[in-house]
C-alpha positions in Angstrom: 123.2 88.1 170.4 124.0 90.1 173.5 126.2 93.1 172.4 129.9 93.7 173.1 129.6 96.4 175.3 127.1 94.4 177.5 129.9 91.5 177.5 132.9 93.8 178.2 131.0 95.9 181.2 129.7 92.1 182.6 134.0 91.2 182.6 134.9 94.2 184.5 132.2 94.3 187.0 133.4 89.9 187.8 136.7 91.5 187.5 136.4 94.3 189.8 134.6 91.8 192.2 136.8 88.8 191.9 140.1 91.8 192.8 138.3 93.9 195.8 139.2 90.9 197.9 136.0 89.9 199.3 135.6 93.2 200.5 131.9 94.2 201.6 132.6 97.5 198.6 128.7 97.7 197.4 128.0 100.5 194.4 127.7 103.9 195.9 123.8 104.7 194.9 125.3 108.3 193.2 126.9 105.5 190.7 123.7 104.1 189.8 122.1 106.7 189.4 124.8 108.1 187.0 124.6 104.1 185.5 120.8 104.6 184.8 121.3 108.1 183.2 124.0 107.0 180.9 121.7 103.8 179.9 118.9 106.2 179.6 121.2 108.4 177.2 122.0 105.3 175.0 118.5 103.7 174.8 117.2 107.1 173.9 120.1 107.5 171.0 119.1 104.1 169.9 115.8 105.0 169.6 117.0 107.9 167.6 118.6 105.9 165.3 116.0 103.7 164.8 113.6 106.8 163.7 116.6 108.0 161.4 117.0 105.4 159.4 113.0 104.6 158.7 112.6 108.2 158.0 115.7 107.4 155.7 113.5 104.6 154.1 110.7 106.6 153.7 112.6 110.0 152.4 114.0 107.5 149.7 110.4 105.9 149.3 109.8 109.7 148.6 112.3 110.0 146.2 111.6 107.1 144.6 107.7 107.5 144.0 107.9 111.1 143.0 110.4 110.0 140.7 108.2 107.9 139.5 105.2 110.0 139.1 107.4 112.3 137.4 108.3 109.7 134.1 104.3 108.5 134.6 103.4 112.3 134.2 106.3 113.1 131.4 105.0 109.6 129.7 101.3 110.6 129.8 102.0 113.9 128.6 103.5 112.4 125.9 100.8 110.2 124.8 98.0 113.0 125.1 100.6 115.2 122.5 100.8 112.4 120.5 97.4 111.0 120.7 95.8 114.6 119.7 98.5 115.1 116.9 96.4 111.9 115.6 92.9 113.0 115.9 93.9 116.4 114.3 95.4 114.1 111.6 92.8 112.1 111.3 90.5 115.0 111.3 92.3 116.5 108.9 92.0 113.3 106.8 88.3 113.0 107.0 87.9 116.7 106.0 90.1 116.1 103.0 88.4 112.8 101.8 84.6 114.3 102.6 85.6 117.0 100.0 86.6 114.6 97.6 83.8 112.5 98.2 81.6 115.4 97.4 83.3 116.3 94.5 83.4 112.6 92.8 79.7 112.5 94.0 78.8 116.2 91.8 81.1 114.2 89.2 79.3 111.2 89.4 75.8 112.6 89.4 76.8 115.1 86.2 78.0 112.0 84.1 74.8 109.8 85.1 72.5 113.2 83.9 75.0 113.3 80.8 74.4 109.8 80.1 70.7 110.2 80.2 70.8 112.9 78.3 72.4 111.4 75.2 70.4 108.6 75.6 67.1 110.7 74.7 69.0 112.3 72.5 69.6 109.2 70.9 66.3 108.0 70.9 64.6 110.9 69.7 67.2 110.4 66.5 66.5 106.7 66.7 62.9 107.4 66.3 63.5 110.1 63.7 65.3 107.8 61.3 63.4 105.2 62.0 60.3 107.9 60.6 62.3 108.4 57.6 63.5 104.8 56.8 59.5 103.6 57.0 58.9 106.5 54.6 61.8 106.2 52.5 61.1 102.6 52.2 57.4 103.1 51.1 58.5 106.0 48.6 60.9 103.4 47.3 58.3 100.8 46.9 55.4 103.5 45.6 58.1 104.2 42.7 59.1 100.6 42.3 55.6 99.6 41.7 55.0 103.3 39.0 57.7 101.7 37.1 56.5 98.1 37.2 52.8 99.5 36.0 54.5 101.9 33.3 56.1 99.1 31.9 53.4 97.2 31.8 51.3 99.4 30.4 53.9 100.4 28.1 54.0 96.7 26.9 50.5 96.4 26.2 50.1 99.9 24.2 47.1 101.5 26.0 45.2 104.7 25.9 46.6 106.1 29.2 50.4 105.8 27.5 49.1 108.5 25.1 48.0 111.2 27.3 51.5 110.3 29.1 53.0 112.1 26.1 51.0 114.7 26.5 52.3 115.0 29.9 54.2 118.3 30.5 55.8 116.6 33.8 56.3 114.2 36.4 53.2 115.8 38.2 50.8 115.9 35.4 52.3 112.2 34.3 51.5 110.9 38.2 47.8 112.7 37.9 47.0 111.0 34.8 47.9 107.7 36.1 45.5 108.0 39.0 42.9 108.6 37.1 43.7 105.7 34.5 43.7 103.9 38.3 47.1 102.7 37.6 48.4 103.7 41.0 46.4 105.0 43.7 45.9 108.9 44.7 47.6 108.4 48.3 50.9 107.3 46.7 50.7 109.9 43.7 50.1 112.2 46.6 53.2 110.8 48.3 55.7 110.6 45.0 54.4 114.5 44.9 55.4 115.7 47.6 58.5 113.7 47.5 59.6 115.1 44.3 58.8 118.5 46.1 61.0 118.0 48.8 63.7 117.3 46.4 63.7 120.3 44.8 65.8 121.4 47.8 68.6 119.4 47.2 69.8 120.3 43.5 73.2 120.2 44.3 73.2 117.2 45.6 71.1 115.5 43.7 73.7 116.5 40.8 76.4 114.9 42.6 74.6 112.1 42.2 74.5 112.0 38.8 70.4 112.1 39.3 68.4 115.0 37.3 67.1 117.6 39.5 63.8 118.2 40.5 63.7 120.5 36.8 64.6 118.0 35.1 61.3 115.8 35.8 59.6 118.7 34.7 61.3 119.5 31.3 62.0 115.7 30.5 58.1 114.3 30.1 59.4 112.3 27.2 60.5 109.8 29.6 58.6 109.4 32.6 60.4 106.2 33.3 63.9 107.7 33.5 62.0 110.7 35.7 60.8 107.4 38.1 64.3 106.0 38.0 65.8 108.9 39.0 63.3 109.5 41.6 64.3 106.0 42.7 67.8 106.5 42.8 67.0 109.8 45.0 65.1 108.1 47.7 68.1 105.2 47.1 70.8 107.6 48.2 68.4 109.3 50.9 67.8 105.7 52.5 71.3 104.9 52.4 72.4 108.5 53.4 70.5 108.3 56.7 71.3 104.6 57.8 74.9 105.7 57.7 74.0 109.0 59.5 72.0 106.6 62.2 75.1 104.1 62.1 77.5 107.1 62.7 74.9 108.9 65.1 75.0 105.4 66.8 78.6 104.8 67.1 79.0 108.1 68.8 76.6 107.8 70.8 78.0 104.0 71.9 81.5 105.7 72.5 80.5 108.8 74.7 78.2 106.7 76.4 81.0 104.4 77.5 83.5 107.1 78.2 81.1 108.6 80.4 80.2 104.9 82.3 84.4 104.2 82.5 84.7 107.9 84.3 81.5 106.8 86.1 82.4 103.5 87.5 86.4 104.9 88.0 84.9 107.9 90.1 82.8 104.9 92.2 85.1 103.2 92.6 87.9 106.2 94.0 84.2 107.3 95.7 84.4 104.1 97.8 87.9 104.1 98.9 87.8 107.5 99.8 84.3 106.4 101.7 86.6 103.4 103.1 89.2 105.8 104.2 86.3 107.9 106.4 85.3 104.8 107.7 88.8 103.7 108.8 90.1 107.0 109.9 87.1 107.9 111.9 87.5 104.3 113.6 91.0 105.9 114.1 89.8 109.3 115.4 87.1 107.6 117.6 89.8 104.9 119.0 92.1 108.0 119.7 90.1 110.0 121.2 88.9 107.2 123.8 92.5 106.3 124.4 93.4 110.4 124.8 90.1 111.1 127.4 91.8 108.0 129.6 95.0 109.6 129.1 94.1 112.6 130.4 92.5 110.6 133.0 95.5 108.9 134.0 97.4 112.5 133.8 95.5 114.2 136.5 94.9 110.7 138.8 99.0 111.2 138.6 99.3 114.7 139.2 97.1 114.3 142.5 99.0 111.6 143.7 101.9 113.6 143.2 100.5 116.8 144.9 99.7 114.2 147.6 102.4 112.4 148.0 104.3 116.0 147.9 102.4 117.3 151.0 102.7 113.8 152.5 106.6 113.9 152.6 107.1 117.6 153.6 103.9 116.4 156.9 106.4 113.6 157.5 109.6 115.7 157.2 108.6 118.0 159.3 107.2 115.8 161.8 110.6 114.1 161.7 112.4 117.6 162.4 110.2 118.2 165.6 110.6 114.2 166.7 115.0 114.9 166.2 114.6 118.3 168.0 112.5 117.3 170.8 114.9 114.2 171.3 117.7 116.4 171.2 116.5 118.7 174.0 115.5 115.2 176.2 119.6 114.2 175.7 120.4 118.0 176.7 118.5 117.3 179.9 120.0 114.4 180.8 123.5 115.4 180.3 122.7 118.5 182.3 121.6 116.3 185.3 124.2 113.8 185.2 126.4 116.8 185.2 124.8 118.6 188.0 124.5 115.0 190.1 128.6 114.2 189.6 129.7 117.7 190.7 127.3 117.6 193.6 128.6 114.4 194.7 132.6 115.8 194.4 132.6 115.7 198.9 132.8 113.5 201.2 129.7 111.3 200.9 131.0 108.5 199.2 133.1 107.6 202.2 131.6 104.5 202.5 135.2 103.1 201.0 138.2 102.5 202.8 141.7 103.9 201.3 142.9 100.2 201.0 139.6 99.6 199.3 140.0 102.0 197.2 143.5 101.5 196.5 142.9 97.8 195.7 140.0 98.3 193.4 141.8 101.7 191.6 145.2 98.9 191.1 142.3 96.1 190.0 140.7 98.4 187.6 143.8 99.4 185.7 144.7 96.2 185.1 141.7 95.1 184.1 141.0 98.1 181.5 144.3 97.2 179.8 143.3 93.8 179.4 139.9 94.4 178.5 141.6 97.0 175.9 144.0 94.0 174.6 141.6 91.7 174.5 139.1 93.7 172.6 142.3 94.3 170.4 142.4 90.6 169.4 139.2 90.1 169.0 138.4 92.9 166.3 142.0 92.6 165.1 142.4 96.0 165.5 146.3 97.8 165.6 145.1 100.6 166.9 143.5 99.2 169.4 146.6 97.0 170.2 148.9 100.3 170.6 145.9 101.7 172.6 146.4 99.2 175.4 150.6 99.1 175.3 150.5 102.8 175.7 147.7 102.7 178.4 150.0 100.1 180.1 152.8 101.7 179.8 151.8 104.9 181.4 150.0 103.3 184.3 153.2 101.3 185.0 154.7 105.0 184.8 152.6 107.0 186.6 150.9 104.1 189.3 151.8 107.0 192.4 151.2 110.2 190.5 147.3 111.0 191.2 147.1 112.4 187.4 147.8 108.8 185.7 143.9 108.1 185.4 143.3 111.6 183.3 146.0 111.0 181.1 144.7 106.9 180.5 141.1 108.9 180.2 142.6 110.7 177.7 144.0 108.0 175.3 140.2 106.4 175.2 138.4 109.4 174.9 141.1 110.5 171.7 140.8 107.3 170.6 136.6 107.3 171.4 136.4 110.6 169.0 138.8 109.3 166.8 136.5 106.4 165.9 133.0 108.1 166.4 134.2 110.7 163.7 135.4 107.5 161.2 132.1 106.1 162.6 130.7 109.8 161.1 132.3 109.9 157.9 131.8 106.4 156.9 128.1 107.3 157.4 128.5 110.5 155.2 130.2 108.5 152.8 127.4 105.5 152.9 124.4 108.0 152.2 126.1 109.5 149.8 127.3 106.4 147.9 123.8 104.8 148.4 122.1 108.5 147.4 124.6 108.6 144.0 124.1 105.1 143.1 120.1 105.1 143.7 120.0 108.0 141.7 122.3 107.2 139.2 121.1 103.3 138.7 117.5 105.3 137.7 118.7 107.9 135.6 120.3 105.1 133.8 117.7 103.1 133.6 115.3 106.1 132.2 117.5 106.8 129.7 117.9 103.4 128.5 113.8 103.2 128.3 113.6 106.5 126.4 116.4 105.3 124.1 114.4 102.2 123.2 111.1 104.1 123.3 112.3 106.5 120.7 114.6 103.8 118.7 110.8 101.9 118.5 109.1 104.8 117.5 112.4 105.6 114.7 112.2 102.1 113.7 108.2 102.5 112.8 108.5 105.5 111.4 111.6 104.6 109.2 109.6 101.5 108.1 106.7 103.2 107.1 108.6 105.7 105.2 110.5 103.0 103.1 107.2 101.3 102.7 105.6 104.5 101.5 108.5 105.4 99.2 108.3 102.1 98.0 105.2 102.6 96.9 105.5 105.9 95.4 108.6 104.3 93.0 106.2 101.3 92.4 103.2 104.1 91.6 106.2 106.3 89.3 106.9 103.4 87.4 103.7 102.4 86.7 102.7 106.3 85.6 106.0 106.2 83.8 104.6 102.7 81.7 101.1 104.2 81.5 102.8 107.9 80.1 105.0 105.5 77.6 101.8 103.4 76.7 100.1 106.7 76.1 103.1 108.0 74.0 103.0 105.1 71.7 99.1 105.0 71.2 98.9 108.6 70.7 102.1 107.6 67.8 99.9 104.6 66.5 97.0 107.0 66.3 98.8 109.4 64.1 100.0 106.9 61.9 96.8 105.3 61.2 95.2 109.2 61.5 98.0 110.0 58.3 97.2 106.8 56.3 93.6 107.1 56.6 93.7 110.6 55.1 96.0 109.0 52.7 94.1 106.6 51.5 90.8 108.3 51.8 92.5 111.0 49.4 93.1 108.3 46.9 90.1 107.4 47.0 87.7 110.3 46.7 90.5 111.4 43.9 89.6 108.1 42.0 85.8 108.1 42.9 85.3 112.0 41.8 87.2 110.7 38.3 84.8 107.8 37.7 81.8 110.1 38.5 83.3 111.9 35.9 83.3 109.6 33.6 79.9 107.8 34.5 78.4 111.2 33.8 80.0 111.7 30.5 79.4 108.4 29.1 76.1 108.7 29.8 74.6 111.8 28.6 76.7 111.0 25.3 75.2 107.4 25.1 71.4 109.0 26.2 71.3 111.1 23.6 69.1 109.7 21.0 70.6 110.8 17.9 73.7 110.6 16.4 75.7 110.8 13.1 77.3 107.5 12.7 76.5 104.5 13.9 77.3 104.3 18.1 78.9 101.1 19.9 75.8 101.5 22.1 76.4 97.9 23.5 79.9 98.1 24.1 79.3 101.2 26.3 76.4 99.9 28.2 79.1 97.0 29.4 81.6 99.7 30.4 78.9 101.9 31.8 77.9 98.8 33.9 81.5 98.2 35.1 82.6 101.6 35.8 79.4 101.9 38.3 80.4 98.4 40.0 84.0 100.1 40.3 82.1 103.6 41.4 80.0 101.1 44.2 83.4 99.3 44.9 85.2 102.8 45.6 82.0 104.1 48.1 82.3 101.1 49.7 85.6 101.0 50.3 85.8 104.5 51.5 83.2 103.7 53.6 84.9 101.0 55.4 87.9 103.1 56.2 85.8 106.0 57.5 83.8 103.7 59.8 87.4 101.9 60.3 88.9 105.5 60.9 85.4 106.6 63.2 85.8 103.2 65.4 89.6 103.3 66.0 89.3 107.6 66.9 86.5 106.5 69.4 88.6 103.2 71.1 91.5 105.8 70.8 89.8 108.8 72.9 87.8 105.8 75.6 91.3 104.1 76.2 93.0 108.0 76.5 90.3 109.4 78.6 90.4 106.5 81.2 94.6 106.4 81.2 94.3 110.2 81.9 92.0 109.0 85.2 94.2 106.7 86.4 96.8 108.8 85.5 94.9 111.2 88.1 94.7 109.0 90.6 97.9 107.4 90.7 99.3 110.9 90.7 97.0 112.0 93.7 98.5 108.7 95.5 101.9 109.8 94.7 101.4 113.2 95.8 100.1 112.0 99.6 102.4 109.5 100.1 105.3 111.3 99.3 103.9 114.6 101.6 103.0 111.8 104.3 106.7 110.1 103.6 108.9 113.7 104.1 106.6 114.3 107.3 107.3 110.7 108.2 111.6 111.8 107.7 111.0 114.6 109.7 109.8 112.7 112.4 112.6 110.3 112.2 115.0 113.2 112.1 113.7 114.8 115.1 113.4 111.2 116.8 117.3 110.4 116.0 118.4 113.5 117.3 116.1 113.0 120.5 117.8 109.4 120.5 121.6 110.9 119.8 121.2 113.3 123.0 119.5 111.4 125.4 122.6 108.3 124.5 125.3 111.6 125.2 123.7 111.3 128.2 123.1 107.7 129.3 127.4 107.6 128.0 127.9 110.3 130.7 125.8 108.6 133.4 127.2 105.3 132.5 130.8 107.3 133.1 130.0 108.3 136.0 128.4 104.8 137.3 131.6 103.0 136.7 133.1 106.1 138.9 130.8 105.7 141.7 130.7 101.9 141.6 134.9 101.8 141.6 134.2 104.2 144.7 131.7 103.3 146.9 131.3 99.1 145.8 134.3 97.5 145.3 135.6 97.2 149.0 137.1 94.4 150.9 134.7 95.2 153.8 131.6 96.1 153.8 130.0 99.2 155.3 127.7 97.0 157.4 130.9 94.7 159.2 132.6 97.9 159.3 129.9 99.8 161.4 129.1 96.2 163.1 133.1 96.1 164.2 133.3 99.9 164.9 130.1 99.5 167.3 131.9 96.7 169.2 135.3 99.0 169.6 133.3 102.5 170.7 131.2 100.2 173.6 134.3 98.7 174.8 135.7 101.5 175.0 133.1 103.9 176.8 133.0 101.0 179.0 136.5 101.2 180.0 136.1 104.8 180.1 133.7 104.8 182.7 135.6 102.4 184.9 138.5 104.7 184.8 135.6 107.5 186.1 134.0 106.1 188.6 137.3 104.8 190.0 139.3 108.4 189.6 136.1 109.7 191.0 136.9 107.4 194.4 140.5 108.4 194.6 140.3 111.7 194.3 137.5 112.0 197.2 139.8 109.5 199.2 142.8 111.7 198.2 141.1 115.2 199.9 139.6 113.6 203.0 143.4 111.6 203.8 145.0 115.4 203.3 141.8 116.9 205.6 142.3 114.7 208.1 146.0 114.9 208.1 145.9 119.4 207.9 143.4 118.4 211.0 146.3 116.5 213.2 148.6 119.2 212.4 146.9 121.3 214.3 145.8 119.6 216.9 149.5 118.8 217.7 
């Protein structure tokens, strides 16, 4: 599309022509030359222009990438923070568990050598009683079989039963029945040394209601009774250490298992401590990766921004010696167009005649004015419009004063400045609407990211701290059931504890009183002589059912010792593996809640990070309404404006330098008509 200035200088040249009235009036070559300077002087400000508004582009292209390097740099600064805050955590969480680990291994490997330690223990005791039973049992049958022969022999009335009365004691009794070959010398050997041993245990042996090892020696009279109560001694032996084998057992069952329950609990913490090394050293090693390109990122940024930095201020400057070289090339040319119109003030344009001139200078008025008018209508422009009724006006005025074309000149160039420094300010208030809104739209838009990066981040962190607390009230509750569970045993065990000492009162108090009378009964019914006549039968009967009662009684306290034994044993296992759970859960209470306040702090710090950077997105928002209210929401744009202000300064300069060249004629005409005239005055 050709330009308006190009249209309005074709109409006044076709006008000029069409009003010279076929006049041979060619362009003066001074005029051209001033023509070519003045296109010269646009095309170079064009040019100008041009440069301006790419180095505009690439300033903001500038702006816009440093601006960008700048978040990429604050955002991987960020991450390598926060990504080494998680290696030191994790660190710090593989540190912790190794420690642990070792100390449930030391644990583990102290309870195993404990274990195998009371196992030998037990075995060596195993094998002990196992000793004593076999030789228990074979003194047991050895005196079994002294009876059975004594009786026997007894029965048939032999010579051997007379040197038995002889017999000054048990010894002397068991040598003369090995050599009557009644029982051999290895079991009278045996019985011996037996009734040797039991010499040791008087008191005991008392208790019993047995004779003592004195008594077999003072009572030869009846070497069956001394046989009986031999029997009854390796009886209550036998029986004495199968219930101390049974009770050796029993606590050897019960540590053993307390031991194998802290055992396989410490395994089983040992692997998920070994599970949490394993994961957080996946979590370290991931981190650490993600940190090293991180950091990689970081400094690839921070070149490109030292880069781009020296890039811009090369371009910049570059610009500032391309606008000041430029400038100087528009000083020259103004000084020679200058220099070439006040050389060419004489008389060599007097190629014109004065009707030439006067017919052109009348033409060229006119058609300024209209040109002014019609430019008016076409822009709709008022100012314009008075522009061109004040031009006409004074022209009408002035048409034989020689000053009317400096006044006309005037009213343009006014109205030329008038519109170049609108023209100016409109720019001004372009860049600076374009700079405000560029730079508010992305301060906006980096606060809204950071609002929804740190609202993310609160949100996670706020999850994970109800989660954790969530299962800290879960892990409370259940250490609150376990310590009520615990509470109520330890009250069922003291109840039974109290009744079994009850009971086992009762019963020793009853058993020591049917001793009592066991023993009395029968050294009142074993003596052989008395003064009237003894219910020996009667008293046999009761003798017989007081010892069922007296077995009845042992048995039954027995029972409730063993009962008693069992239920202290289930009572300490079940106590001893709540109080490591209890341990555990209260270690897992203890790191989630320290991991759940660091988890609130976080938040804290990340909602008042939030709450300051939304004071400031509300203030930039503020101030985007302002700026949009200000420098969007016009009825014309800045583009038609410039695009109609353009057409109005060409037509314009256009007219202007009509009225130039033409005042230029006149005036020259003007001084040669008053030369020539002074000239004839004095030639008259």
């Amino acid at each position: 599309m050709k330009s308006f200035a190009a249209v309005l200088a074709a109409a006044v040249v076709a006008d000029l022509g069409s009003r010279a009235q076929g006049a041979a009036a060619s362009v003066s070559p001074i005029g051209k030359v001033l023509a070519m300077l003045s296109d010269l002087q646009r095309k170079i400000i064009k040019e100008g222009e041009v440069v301006q508004n790419e180095y505009s582009e690439f300033a903001e292209w500038c702006e816009d990438r440093v601006r960008d390097l700048s978040h990429e740099i604050k955002t991987a600064k960020a991450d390598v923070e926060n990504l080494q805050a998680v290696i030191d955590e994790e660190t710090a969480s593989i540190a912790s568990l190794t420690t642990r680990v070792d100390e449930l291994a030391e644990s583990i490997a102290s309870d195993e050598s404990d274990v195998k330690e009371a196992t030998e223990v037990r075995e060596k005791e195993h094998a002990d009683f196992a000793a004593e039973e076999t030789e228990l049992t074979e003194t047991i049958d050895m005196i079994g079989r002294a009876i059975e022969v004594l009786e026997r022999e007894q029965a048939k009335g032999s010579a051997s039963m007379l040197q038995m009365k002889s017999a000054t004691g048990l010894t002397q009794a068991l040598s003369i029945m090995v050599q009557a070959e009644l029982i051999a010398s290895d079991d009278a050997a045996k019985l011996t040394a037996f009734v040797q041993d039991a010499q040791g245990s008087d008191d005991s042996d008392a208790e019993r209601g047995a004779p003592s090892a004195a008594a077999y020696e003072s009572h030869s009279s009846s070497i069956n009774e001394a046989l009986q109560g031999l029997d009854d001694k390796a009886q209550g032996q036998l029986e004495a250490a199968r219930k101390k084998e049974t009770q050796a057992l029993h606590n050897y069952e019960m540590q053993r298992q307390a031991l194998e329950d802290a055992i396989r609990f410490a395994k089983k913490e040992l692997d998920e401590a070994k599970k949490g090394i394993a994961a957080a050293t996946e979590k370290k090693s991931t981190a650490e990766g993600e940190l090293a390109e991180a950091k990689k990122e970081l400094a690839a940024d921070t070149d490109a921004k030292a880069s781009l930095h020296h890039d811009c201020m090369s371009r910049a400057q570059d610009f500032e010696a391309e606008t000041a070289s430029r400038g100087e090339e528009l000083k020259a040319l103004a000084a020679a167009k200058k220099a070439i119109e006040e050389a060419t003030s004489g008389g060599s344009l007097a190629q014109v005649s004065m009707l030439q001139v006067a017919a052109r200078a009348q033409a060229s008025r006119s058609s300024v004015v209209r040109l002014i008018r019609d430019l008016a209508r076409k822009e709709r422009s008022t100012e314009l419009a008075q522009l061109a009724s004040r031009m006409s006006t004074e022209l009408r005025r002035g048409a034989a004063r020689d000053d009317v074309f400096a006044k006309v000149k005037n009213m343009i160039q006014d109205m030329i400045a008038k519109l170049e420094d609108e023209a100016e300010a409109d720019a001004t208030k372009k860049a600076y609407c374009d700079k405000e809104l560029k730079e508010t739209t992305d301060k906006k838009d980096d606060r809204s990211d950071e609002i929804e990066r740190l609202t993310t981040k609160l949100d996670k962190a706020t999850a994970k701290s109800a989660q954790l607390k969530g299962q800290v009230a879960a892990l409370e509750m259940e250490l609150s059931k376990l310590a009520k569970s615990q509470a109520e045993m330890d009250n069922l065990r003291r109840e039974q504890h109290e009744a079994f000492e009850e009971e086992r009162a009762e019963l020793e108090k009853g058993l020591e009183g049917i001793k009592l009378a066991l023993k009395v009964l029968k050294e009142y019914y074993g003596k052989e002589e008395a003064d009237h006549d003894r219910s020996s039968g009667s008293a046999s009967g009761i003798i017989g059912l007081i010892e069922v009662t007296e077995s009845d009684f042992s048995k039954n306290l027995a029972e409730i010792t063993s009962e008693e034994e069992t239920a202290a044993a289930e009572y300490e296992r079940v106590s001893k593996a709540n109080e490591v759970e209890k341990t555990t859960k209260e270690k897992d209470v203890k790191f989630k809640v320290k991991e759940a306040k660091e988890l609130d702090k976080t938040s804290a710090e990340l909602s008042a990070d939030r709450s300051s950077v939304q004071t400031e997105l509300d203030a930039v928002m503020e101030y985007y309404s302002k700026i949009q209210e200000e420098c969007v929401a016009k009825p014309e744009s800045y583009e038609e404006r410039v695009q109609r202000r353009d057409a109005e300064l060409a037509g314009l300069r256009q007219a202007l330098d009509t009225l130039e060249s033409e005042t230029a004629l006149v005036q020259r005409r003007t001084v040669r008509r008053r030369v020539a005239l002074r000239g004839g005055r004095l030639a008259v």
